[in-house]
BAFI-3210 file (N, C-alpha, C; in Angstrom, 3 decimals, decimal comma, padded with zeros to 6 digits):
// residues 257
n [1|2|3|4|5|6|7|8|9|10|11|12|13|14|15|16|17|18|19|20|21|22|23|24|25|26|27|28|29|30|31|32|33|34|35|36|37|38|39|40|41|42|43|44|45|46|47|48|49|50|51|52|53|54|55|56|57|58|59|60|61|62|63|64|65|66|67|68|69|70|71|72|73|74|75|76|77|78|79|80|81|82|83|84|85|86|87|88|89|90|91|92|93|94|95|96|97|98|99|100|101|102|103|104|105|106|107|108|109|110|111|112|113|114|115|116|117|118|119|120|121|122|123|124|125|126|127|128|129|130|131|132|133|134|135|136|137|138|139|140|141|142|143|144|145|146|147|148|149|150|151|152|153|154|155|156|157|158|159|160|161|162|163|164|165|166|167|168|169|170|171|172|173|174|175|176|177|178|179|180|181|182|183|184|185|186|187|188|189|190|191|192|193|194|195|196|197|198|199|200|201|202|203|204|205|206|207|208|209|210|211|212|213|214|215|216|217|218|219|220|221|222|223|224|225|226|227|228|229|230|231|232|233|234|235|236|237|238|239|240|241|242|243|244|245|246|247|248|249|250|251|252|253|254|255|256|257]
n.u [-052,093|-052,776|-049,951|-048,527|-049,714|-049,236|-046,762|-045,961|-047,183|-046,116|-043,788|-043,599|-044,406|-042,229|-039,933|-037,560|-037,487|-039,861|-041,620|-040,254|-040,765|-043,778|-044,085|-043,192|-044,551|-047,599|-047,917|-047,879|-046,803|-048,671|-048,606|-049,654|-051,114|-053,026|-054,061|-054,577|-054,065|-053,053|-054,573|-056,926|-057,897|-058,398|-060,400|-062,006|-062,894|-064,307|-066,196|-067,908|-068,455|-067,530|-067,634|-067,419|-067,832|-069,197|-069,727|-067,745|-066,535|-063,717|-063,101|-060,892|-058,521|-055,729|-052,896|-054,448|-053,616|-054,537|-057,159|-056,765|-055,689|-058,085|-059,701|-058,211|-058,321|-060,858|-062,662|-063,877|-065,465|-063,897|-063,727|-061,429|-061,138|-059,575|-058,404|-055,691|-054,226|-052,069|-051,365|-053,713|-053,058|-051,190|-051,928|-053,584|-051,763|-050,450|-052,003|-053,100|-053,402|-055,316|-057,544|-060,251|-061,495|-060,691|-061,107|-059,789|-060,782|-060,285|-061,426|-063,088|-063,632|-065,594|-067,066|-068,593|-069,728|-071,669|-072,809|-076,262|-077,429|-075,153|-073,347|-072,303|-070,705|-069,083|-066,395|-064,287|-061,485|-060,051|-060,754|-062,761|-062,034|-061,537|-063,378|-065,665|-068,605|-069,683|-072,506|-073,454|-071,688|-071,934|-074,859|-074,921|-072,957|-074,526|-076,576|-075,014|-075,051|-076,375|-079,782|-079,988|-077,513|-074,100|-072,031|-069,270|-067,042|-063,540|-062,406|-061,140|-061,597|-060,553|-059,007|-057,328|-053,704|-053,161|-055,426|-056,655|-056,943|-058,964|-061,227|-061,869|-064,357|-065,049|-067,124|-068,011|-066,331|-067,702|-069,370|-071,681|-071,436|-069,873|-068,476|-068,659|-070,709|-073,465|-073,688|-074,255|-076,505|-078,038|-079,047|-080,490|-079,595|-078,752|-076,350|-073,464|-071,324|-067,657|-065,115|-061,380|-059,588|-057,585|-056,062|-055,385|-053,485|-051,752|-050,455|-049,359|-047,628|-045,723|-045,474|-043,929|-041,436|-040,362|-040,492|-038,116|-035,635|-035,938|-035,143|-032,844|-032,265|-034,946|-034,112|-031,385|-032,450|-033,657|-036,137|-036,913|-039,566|-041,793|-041,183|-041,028|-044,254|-045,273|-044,374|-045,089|-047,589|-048,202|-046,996|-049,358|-051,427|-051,013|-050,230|-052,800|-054,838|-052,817|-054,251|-056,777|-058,450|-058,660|-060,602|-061,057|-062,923|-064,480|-066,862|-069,557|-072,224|-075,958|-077,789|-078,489|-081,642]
n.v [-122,880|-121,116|-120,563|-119,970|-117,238|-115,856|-115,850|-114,156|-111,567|-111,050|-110,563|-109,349|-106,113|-104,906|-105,771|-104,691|-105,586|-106,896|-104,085|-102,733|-104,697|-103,933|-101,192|-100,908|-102,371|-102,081|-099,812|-098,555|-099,476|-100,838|-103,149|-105,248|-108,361|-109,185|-108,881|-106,384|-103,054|-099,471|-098,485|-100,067|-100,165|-097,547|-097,087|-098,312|-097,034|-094,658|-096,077|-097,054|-095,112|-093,432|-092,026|-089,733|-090,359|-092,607|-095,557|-098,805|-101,457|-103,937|-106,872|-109,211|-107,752|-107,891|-105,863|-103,729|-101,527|-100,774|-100,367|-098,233|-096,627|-096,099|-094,930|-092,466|-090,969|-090,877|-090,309|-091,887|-093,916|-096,612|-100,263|-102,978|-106,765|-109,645|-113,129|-113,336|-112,881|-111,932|-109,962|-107,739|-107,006|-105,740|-103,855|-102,196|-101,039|-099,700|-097,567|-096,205|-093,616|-092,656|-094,124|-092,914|-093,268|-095,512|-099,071|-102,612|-105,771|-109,126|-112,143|-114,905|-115,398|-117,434|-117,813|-115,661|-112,998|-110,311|-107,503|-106,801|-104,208|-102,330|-101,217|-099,415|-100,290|-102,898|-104,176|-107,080|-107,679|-109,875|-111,616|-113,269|-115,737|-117,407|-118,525|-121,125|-121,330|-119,925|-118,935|-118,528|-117,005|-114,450|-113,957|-113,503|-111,270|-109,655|-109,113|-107,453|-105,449|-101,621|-100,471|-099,801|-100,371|-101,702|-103,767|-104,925|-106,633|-107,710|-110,065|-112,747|-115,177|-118,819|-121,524|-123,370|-124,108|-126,593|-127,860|-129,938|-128,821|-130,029|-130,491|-128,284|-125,897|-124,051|-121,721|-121,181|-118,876|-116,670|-113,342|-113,486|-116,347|-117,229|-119,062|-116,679|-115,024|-116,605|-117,254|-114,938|-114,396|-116,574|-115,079|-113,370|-110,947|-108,253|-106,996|-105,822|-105,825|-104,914|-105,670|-106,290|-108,133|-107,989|-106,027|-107,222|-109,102|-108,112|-106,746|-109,288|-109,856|-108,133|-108,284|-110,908|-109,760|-107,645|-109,325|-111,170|-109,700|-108,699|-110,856|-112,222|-109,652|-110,812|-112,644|-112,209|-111,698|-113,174|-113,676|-115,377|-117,028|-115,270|-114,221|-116,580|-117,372|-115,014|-114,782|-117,482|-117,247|-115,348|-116,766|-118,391|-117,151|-115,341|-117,797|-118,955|-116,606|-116,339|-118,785|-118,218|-119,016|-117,746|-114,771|-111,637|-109,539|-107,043|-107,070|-105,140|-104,591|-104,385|-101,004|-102,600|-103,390]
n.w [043,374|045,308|046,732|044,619|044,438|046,767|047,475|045,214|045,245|047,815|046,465|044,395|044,592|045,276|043,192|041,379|038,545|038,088|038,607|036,172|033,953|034,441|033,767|031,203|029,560|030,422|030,590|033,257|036,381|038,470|040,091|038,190|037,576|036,053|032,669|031,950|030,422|030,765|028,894|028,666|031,082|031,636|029,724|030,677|033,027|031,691|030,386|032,157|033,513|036,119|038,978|041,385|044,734|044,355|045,292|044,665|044,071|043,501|042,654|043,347|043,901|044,774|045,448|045,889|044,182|041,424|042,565|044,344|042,006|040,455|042,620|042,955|040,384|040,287|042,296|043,389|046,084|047,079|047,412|048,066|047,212|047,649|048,001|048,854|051,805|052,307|050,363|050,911|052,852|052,486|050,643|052,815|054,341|052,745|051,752|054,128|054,357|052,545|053,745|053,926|051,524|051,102|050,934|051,946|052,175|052,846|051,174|049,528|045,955|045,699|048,109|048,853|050,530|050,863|051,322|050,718|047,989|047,974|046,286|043,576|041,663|040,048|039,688|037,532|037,079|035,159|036,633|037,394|036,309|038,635|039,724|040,290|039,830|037,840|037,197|039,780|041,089|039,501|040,259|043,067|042,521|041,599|043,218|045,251|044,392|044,310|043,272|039,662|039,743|038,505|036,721|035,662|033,597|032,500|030,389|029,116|026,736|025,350|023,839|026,108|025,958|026,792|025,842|023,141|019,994|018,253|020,052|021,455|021,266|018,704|018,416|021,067|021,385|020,526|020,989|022,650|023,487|025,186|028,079|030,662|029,226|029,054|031,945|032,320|030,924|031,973|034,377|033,764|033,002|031,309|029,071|027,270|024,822|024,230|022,494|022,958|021,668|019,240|020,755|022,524|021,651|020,597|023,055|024,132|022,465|023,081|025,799|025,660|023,994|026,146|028,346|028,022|027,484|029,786|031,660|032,405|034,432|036,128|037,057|038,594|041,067|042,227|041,504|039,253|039,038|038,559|036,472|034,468|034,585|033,783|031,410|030,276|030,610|028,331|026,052|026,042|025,025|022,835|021,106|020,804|020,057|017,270|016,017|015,986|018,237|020,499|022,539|023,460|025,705|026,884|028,790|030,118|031,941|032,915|033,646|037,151|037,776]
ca.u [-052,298|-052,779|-048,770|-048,097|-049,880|-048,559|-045,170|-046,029|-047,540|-045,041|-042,256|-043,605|-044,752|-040,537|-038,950|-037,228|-037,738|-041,426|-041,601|-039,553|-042,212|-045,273|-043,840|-042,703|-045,511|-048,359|-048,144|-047,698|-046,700|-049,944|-048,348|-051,010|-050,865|-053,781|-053,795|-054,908|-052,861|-053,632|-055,376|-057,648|-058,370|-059,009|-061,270|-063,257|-063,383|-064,777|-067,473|-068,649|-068,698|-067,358|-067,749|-066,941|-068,806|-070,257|-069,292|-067,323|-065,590|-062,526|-062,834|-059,840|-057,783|-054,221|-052,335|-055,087|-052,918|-055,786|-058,164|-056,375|-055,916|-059,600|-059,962|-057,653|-058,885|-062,223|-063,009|-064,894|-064,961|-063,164|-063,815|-060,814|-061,788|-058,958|-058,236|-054,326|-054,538|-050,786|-051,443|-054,965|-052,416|-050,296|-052,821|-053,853|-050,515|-049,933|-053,121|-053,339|-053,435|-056,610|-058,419|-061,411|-062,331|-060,237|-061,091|-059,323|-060,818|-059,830|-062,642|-062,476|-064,996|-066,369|-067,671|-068,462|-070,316|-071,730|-074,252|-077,355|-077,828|-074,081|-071,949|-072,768|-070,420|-068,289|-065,637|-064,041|-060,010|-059,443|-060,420|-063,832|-061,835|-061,207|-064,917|-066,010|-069,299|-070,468|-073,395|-073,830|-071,014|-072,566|-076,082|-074,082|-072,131|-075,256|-077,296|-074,585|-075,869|-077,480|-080,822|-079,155|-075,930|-073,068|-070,903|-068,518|-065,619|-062,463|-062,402|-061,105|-061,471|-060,124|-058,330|-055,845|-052,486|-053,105|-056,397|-056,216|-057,921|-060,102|-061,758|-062,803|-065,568|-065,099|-068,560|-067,935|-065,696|-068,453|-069,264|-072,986|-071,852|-068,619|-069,063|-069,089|-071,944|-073,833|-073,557|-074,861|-077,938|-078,953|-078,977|-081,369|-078,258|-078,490|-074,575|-073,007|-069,628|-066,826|-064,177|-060,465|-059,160|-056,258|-055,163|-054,252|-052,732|-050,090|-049,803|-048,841|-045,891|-044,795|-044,652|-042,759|-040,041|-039,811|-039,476|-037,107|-035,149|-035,489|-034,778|-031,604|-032,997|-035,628|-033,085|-030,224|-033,319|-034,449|-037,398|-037,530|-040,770|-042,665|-041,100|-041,842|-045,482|-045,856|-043,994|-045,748|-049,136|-048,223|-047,023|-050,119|-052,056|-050,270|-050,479|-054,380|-054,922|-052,647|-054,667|-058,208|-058,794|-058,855|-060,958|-060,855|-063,681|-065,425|-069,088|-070,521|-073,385|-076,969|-078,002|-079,426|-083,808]
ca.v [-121,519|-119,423|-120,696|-118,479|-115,795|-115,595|-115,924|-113,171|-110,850|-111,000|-109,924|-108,198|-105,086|-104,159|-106,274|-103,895|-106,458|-106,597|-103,067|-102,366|-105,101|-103,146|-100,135|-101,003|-103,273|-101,845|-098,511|-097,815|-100,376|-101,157|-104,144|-106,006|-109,871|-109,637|-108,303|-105,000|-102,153|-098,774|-097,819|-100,682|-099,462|-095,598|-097,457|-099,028|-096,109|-093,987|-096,785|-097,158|-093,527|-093,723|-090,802|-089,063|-090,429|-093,821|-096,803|-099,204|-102,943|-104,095|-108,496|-109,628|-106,469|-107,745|-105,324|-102,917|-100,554|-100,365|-099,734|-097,070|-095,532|-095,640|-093,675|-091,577|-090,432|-090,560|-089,681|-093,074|-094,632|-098,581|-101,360|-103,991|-107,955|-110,408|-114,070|-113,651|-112,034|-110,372|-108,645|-107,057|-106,530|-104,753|-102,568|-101,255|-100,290|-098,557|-096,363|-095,719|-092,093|-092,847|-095,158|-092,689|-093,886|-096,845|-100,295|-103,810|-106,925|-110,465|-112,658|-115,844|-115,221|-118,433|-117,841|-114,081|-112,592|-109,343|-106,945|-106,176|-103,149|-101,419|-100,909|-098,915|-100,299|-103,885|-104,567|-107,580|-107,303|-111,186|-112,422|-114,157|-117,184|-118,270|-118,808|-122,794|-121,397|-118,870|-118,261|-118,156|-115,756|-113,766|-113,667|-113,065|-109,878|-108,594|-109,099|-106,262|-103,871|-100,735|-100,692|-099,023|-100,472|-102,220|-104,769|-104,699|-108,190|-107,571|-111,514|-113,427|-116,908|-119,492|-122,798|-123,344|-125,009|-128,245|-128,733|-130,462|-128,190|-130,713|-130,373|-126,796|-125,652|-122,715|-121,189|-120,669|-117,123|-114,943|-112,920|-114,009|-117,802|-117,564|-119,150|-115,393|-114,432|-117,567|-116,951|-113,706|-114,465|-117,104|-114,868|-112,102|-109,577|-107,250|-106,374|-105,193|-106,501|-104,533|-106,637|-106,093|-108,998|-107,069|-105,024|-107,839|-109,954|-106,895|-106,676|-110,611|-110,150|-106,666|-109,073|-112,220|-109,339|-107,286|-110,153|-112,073|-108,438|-109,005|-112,366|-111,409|-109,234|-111,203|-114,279|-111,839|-110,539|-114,287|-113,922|-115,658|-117,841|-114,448|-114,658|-118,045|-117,676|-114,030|-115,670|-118,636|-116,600|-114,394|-117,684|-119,347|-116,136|-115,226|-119,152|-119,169|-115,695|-116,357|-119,681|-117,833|-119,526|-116,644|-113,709|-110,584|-108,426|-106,046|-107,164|-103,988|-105,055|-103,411|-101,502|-103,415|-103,002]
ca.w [042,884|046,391|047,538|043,811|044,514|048,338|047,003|043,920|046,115|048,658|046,181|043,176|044,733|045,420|042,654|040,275|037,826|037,735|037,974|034,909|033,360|034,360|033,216|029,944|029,068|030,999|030,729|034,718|037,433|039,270|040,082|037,365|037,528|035,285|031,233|031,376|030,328|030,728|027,716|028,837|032,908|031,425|028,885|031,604|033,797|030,885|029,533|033,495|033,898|037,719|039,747|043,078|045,713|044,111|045,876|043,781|044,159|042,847|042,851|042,819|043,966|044,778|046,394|045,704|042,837|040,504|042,880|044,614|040,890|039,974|043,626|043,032|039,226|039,983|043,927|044,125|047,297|046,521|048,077|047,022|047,697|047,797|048,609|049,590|053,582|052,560|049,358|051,177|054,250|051,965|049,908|053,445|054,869|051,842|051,607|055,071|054,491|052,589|054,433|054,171|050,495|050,444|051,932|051,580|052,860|052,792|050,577|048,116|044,976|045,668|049,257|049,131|051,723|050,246|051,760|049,841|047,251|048,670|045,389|042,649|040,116|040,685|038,642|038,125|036,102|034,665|038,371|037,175|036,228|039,698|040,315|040,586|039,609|037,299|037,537|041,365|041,436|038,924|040,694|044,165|042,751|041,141|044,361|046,004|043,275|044,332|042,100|038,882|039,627|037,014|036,680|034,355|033,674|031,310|030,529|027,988|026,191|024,260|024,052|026,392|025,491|027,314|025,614|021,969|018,976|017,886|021,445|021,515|020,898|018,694|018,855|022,296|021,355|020,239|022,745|023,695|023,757|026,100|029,461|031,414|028,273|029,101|032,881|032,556|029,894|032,671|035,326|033,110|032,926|030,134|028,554|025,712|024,580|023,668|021,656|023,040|020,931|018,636|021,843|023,678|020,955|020,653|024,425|024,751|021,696|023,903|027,001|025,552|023,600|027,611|029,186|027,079|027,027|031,303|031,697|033,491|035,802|036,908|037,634|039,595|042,463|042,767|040,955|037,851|038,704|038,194|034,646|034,013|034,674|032,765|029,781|029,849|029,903|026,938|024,865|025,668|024,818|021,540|019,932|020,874|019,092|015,937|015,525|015,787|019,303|021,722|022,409|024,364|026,058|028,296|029,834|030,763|032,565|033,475|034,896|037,307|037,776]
c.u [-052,170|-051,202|-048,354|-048,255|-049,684|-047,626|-045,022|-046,189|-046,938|-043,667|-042,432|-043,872|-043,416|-039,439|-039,254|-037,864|-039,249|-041,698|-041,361|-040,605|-043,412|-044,939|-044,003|-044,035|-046,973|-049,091|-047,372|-047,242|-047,573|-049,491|-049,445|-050,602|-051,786|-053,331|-054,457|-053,988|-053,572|-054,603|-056,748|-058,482|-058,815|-059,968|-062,560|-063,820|-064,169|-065,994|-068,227|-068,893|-068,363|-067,312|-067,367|-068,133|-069,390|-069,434|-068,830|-066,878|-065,277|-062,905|-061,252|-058,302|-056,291|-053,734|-052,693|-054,429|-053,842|-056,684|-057,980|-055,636|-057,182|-059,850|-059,458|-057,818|-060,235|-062,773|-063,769|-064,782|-065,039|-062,826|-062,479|-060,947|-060,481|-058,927|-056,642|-053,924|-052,838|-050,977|-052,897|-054,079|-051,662|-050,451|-053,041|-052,577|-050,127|-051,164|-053,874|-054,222|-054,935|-057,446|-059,716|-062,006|-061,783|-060,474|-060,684|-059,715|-060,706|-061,310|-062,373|-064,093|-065,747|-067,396|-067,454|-070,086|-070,597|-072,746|-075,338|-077,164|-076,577|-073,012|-073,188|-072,388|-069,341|-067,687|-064,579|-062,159|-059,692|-059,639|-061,286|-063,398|-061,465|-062,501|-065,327|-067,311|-069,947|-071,693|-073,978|-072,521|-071,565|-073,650|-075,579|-073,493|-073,721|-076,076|-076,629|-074,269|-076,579|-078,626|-080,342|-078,232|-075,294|-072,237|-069,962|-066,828|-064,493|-061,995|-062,322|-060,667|-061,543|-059,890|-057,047|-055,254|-052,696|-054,501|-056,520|-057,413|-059,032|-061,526|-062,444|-063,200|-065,631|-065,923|-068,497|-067,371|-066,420|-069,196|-070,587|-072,835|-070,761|-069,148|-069,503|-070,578|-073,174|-074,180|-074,513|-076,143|-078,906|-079,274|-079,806|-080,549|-078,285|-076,839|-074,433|-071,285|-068,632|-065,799|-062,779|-059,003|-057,564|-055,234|-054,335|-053,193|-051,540|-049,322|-049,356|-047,538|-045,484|-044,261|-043,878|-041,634|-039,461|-039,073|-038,390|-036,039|-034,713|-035,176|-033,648|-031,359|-033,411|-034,858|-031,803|-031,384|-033,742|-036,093|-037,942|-038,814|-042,020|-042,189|-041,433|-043,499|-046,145|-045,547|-044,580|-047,492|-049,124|-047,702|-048,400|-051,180|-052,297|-050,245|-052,061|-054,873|-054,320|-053,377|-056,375|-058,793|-058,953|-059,607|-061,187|-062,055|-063,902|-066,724|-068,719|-071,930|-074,658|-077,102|-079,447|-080,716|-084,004]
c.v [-120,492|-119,608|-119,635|-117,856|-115,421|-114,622|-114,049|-111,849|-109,879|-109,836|-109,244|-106,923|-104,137|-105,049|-105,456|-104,203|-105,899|-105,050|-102,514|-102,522|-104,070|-101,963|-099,969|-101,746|-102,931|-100,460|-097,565|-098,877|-100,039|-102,124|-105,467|-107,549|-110,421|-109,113|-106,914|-104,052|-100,793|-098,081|-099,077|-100,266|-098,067|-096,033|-097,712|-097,605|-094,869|-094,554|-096,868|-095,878|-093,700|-092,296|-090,840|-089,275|-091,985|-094,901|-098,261|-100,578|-103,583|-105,575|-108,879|-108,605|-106,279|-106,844|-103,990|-101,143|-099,751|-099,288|-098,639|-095,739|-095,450|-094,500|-092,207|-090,469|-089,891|-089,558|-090,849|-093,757|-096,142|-098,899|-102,595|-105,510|-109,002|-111,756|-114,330|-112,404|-110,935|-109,682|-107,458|-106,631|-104,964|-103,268|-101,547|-100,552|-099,117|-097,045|-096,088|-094,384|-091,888|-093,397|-094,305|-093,093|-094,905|-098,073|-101,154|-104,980|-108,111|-111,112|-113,316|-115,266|-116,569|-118,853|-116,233|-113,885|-111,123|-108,767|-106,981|-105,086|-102,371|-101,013|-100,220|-099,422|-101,768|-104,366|-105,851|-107,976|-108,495|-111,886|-113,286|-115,912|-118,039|-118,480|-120,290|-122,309|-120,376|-117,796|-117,722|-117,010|-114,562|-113,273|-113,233|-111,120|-108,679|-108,693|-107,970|-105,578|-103,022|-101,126|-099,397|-098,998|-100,877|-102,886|-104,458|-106,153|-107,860|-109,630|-112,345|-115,041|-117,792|-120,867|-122,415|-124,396|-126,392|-128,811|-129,099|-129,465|-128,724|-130,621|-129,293|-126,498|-124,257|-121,604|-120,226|-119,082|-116,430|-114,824|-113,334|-115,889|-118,184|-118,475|-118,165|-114,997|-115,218|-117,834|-115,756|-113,320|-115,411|-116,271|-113,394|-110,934|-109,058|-106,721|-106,102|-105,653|-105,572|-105,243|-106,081|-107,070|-108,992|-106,710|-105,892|-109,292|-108,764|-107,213|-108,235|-110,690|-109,511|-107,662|-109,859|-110,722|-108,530|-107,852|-111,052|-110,938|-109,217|-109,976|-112,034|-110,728|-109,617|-112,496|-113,801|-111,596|-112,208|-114,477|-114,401|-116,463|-116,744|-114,317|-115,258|-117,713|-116,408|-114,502|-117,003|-117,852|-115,847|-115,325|-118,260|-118,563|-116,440|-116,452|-118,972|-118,025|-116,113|-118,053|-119,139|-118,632|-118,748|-115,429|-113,095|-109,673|-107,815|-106,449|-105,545|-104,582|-104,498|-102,524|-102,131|-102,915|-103,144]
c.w [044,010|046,715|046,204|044,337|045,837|047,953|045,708|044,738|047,398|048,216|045,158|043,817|044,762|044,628|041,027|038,844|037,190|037,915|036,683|033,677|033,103|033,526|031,508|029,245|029,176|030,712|032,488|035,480|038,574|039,995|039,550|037,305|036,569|033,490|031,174|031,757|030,545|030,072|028,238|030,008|032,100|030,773|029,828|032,212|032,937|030,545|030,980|033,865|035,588|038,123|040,917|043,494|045,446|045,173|045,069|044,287|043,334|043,465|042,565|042,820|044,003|046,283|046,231|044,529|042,094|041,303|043,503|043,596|040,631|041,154|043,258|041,626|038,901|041,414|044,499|045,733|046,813|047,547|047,519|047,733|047,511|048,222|049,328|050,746|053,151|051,098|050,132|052,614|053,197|051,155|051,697|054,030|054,113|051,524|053,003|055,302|053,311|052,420|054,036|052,599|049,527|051,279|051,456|052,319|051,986|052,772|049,036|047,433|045,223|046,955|049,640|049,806|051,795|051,121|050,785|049,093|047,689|047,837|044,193|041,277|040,535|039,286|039,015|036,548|035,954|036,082|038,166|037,101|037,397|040,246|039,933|039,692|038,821|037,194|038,752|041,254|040,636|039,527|041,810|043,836|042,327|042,139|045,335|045,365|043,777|043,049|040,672|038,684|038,350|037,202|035,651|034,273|032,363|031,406|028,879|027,760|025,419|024,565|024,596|025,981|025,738|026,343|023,733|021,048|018,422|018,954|021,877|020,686|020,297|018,227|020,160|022,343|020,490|021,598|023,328|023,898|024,928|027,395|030,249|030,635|029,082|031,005|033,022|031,970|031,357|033,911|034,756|032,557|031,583|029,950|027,203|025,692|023,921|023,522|021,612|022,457|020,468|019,277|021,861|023,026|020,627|022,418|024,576|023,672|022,543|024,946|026,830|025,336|025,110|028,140|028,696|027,538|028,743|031,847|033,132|034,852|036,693|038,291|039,015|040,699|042,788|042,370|039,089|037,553|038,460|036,672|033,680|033,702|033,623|031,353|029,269|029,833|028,360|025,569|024,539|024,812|022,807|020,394|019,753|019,538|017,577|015,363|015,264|016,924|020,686|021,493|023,582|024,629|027,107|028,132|030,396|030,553|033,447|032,795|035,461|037,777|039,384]
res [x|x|x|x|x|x|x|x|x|x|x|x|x|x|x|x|x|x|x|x|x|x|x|x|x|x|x|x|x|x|x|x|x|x|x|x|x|x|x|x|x|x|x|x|x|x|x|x|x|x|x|x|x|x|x|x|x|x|x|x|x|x|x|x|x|x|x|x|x|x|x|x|x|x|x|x|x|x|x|x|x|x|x|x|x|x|x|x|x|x|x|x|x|x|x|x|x|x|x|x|x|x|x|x|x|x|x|x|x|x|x|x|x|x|x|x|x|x|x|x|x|x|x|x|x|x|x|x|x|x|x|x|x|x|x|x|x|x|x|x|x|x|x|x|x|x|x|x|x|x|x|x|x|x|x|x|x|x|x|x|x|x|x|x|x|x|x|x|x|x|x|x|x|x|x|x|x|x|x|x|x|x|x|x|x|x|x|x|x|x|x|x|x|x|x|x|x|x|x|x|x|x|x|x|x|x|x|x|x|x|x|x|x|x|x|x|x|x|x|x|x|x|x|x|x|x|x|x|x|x|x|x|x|x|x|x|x|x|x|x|x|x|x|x|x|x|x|x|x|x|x|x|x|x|x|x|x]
***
């Protein structure tokens, strides 16, 4: 998984291609590797209420896009957290010019190394699933909560492809029984679920008919294994949903006491 996202990282930020993608699919080219589209990010930043001046962190930041749009919409000062050293190289080169309420450091979710009480609001864009442990990452992010802080996870789940229907457990997709729900009940966390379900069963047909459309594209620049992997997310997506096996939300979380 990290030799992908090296490799992804490396070449999506200047391949036409994936641009075109984000654009068309997205709304904007963030360069998003995750599922949220714009109507989803303005959603968040509206239900978190983010402000000028709070102190914020982006898990899972990339090549910091997002988080240098939430800055730039809100006035927040963003923190963005990464595990691949050249996308967090590459967010800073590019927001040089403002370093004063943008930071990027290099940090796996599974060995995070947080201050105390230093964020106001920590968001985490489809990144949760690379955590070994749930609930310790959970108790970890909410431990570098100011007192009053917020979490907030865009995270969704179902049966994946490899695993046989008889096998899942489908209980598990309402929203207080998920694994993240279930994570976050053991760990005292007060949330509220908003149910993005619908959205993102549109947004995974939009991506197969794009990229099908780009195919071509992606293959003349040398990048069709970023094709592969978006088209194979939005099939696996799209079967799960039209079987009643996938679901889509927002945790908004806190705040915390």
């Amino acid at each position: 998984m990290r030799d992908f996202y090296e490799r992804f990282y490396t070449l999506a930020p200047t391949s036409p291609a994936h641009n075109e993608f984000c654009q068309r699919v997205f709304g904007a080219d963030l360069c998003q590797h995750g599922f949220v589209d714009m109507a989803q990010l303005n959603r968040l930043i509206d239900l978190a209420d983010i402000r000028g001046g709070q102190h914020v962190l982006d898990i899972g930041c990339g090549v910091g896009m997002i988080a240098e749009y939430i800055s730039d919409v809100t006035g927040a000062y963003v923190t963005g957290l990464d595990y691949i050293p050249v996308a967090v190289e590459t967010a800073r080169q590019r927001t040089t010019p403002k370093s004063n309420r943008l930071h990027f450091m290099v940090g796996d979710i599974n060995t995070l190394h947080l201050a105390p009480h230093s964020f106001d609001f920590i968001f985490s864009l489809d990144s949760i699933y690379f955590s070994n442990d749930y609930p310790c990452t959970v108790r970890q992010l909410a431990e570098a909560l100011k007192f009053s802080g917020r979490l907030a996870f865009y995270y969704g789940h179902g049966r994946e492809p490899w695993v046989p229907i008889e096998e899942f457990d489908p209980t598990s997709l309402t929203p207080d029984c998920t694994p993240l729900a279930q994570a976050l009940i053991a760990n005292g966390i007060p949330f509220e679920a908003h149910e993005f379900t619908e959205a993102d069963y549109r947004l995974a047909k939009r991506r197969q008919a794009v990229l099908t459309e780009l195919r071509p594209m992606f293959e003349a620049e040398g990048t069709l294994f970023i094709y592969e992997n978006r088209m194979g997310d939005a099939m696996g997506m799209a079967d799960a949903m039209e079987r009643g096996l996938h679901r889509r939300y927002l945790y908004l979380c806190g705040p915390m006491r």
